[in-house]
N, C-alpha and C positions, 0 to 999 in steps of 0.2 A: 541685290547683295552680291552678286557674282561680281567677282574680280576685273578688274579695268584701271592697267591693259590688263592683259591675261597672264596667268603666272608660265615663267619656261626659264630656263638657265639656256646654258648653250650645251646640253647634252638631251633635256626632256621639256613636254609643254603636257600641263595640265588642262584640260578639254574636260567642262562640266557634264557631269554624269545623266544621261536619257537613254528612253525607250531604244531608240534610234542607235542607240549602239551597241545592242544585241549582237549581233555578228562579228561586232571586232572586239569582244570580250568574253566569246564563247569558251574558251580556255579557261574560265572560272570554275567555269561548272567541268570540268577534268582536274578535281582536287588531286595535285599529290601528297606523297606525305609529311611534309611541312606545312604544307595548306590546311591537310586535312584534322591535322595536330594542335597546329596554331592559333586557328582560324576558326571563327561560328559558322562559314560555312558549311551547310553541310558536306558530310562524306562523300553522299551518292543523290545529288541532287536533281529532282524532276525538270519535266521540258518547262515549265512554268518558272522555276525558280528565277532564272536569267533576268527574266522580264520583270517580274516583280518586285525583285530587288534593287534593280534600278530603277523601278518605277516609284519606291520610298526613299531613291536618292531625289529623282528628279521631284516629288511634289515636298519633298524635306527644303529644295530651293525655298518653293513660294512660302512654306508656315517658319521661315529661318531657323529649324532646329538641325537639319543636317545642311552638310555642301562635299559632297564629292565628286571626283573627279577621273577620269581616265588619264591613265599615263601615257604619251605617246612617245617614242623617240625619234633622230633626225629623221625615219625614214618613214615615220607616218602609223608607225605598229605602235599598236595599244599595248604594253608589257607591264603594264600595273596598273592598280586601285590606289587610290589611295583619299581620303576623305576626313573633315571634322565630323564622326561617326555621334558624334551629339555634342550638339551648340544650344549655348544659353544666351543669349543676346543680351539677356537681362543681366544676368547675374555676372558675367563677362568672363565664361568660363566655357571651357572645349575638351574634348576627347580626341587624341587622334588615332586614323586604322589603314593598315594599308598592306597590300599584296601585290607582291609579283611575278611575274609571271617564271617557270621553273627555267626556262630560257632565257630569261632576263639577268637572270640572278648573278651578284658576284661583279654587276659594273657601275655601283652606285646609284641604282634609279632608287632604293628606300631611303636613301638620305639625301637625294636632292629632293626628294619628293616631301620630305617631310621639313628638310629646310625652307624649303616654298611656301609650305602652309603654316609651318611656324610664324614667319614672316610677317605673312598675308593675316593671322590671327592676332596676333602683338600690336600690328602697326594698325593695319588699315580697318579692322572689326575692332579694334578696341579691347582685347580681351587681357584680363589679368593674370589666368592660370590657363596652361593645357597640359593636358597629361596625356600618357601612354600609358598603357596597359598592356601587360606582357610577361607570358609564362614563365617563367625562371629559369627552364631549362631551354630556353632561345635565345642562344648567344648571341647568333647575327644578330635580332632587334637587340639586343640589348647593346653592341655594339652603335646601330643606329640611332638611339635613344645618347649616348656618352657623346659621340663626334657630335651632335648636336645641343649640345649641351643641358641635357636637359638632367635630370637630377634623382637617383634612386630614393624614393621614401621606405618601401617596405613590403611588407607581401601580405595579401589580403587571402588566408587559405579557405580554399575549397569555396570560392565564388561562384568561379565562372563553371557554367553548366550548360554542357552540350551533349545530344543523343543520351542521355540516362549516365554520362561521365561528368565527376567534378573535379575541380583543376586550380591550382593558388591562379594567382595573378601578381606581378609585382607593377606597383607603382613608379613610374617614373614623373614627373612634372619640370615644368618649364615655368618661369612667370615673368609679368613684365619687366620686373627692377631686377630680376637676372643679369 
């Protein structure tokens, strides 16, 4: 299922999510507070988290219900997440999620990154719908979400539930005949 060739623009190249890149993604687990706000991440996450959660990215390849990805730029640094954070293969439907890195921010890696997997989800996975999910008071994604054309439906309140906090979510979606 992994992309071929591999997804990049001429600014970032997407590098499937593993164990193995622990080290060059350690900057996750140093949430700030847009991460730590926006994001399920947790706040203050243990020496195990890192690995583990890439290690639901990397066996989400083999059962095709996730695919994510490390964001590199030209010079090889990892400055984002970004992933179909749940894929339906069946049903031909996606979620998409992604973070960057606090030094990253403000040069377009969340919208080439999510242009890429938009793409790559439409085209070559086959998929009908993907959606974003996104606080309401997150302008940049919500910005992200518009430049790519994707579409506000509504706000689902008091979903998302993180550390004993509940929080709306707004819908955004994409589909194929877009």
């Amino acid at each position: 299922m992994a992309p071929d060739p591999e997804l990049h623009d001429d600014a970032i190249r997407l590098e499937p999510l593993t164990r193995v890149l622990v080290p060059a993604m350690r900057w996750v687990t140093e949430p700030d507070g847009d991460t730590a706000r926006f994001t399920y991440i947790p706040t203050s996450p243990d020496d195990a988290f890192l690995e583990s959660w890439l290690g639901r990215y990397e066996d989400g390849w083999g059962e095709g219900s996730r695919a994510g990805f490390a964001v590199r730029d030209p010079g090889g640094d990892a400055v984002g997440f970004a992933a179909f954070v749940k894929l339906d293969l069946d049903g031909a439907e996606g979620e998409l999620g992604y973070v960057v890195a606090p030094a990253a921010r403000g040069r377009g890696v969340a919208s080439r990154a999510v242009a890429l997997l938009t793409g790559w989800g439409l085209g070559a996975l086959g998929l009908h719908r993907i959606e974003l999910r996104i606080d309401p008071a997150n302008a940049a994604s919500s910005r992200v979400a518009e430049r790519n054309g994707y579409r506000f439906e509504g706000v689902l309140r008091s979903v998302a539930f993180k550390e004993g906090l509940r929080s709306d979510v707004g819908i955004w979606s994409r589909l194929a005949s877009d």
